[in-house]
C-alpha positions in Angstrom: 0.0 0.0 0.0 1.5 3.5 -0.9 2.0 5.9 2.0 -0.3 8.4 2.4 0.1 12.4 1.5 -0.3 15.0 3.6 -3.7 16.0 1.9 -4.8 12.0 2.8 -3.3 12.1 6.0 -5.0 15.5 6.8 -8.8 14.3 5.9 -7.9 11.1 7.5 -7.6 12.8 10.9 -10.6 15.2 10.3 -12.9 11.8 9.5 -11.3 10.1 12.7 -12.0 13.3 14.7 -15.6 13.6 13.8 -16.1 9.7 14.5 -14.7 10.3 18.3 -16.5 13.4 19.0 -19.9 11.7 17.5 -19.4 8.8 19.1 -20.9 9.8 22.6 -24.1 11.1 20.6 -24.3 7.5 18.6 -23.9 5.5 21.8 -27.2 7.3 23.3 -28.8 7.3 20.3 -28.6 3.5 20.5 -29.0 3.1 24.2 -32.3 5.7 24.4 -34.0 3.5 21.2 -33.0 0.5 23.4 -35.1 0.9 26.2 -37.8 2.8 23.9 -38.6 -0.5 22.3 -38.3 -2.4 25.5 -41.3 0.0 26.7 -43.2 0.0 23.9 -43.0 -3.9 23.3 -41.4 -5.5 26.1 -41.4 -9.1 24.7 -41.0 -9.5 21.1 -42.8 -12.4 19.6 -41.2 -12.1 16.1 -37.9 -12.8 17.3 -35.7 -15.9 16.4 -31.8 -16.1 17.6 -29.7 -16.2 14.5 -28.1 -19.5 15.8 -30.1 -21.3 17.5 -27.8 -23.1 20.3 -27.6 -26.4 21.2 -28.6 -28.3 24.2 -25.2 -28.4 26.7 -26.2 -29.6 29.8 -24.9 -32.9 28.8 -21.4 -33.3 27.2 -20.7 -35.0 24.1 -19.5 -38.6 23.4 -15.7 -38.6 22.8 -14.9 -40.0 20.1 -14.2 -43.8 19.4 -10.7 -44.5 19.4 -9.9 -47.4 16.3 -6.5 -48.8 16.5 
């Protein structure tokens, strides 16, 4: 990858700067529209895990040793 120029390096650390100073705003943006929907619908019937996970109260075999 080619080093950057100054002009790169400049917007570079205006983009970075703006991300950390928004950041803050983002995070309670996120947290406030969390607990919204956990008001407005507290238990949401529509809603599958992505993975569902097995059972793990037992472990598995180990495998069989041939010789």
């Amino acid at each position: 990858m080619a080093p950057l120029t100054p002009d790169e390096l400049r917007t570079r650390e205006r983009v970075e700067t703006l991300i950390r100073l928004a950041a803050p705003a983002l995070n309670l943006v996120l947290a406030v529209g969390e607990r919204l929907s956990r008001l407005v619908e507290p238990e949401d019937h529509e809603y599958y895990p992505p993975r569902p996970t097995p059972n793990t109260s037992e472990p598995p075999p180990p495998p069989s040793q041939q010789a």
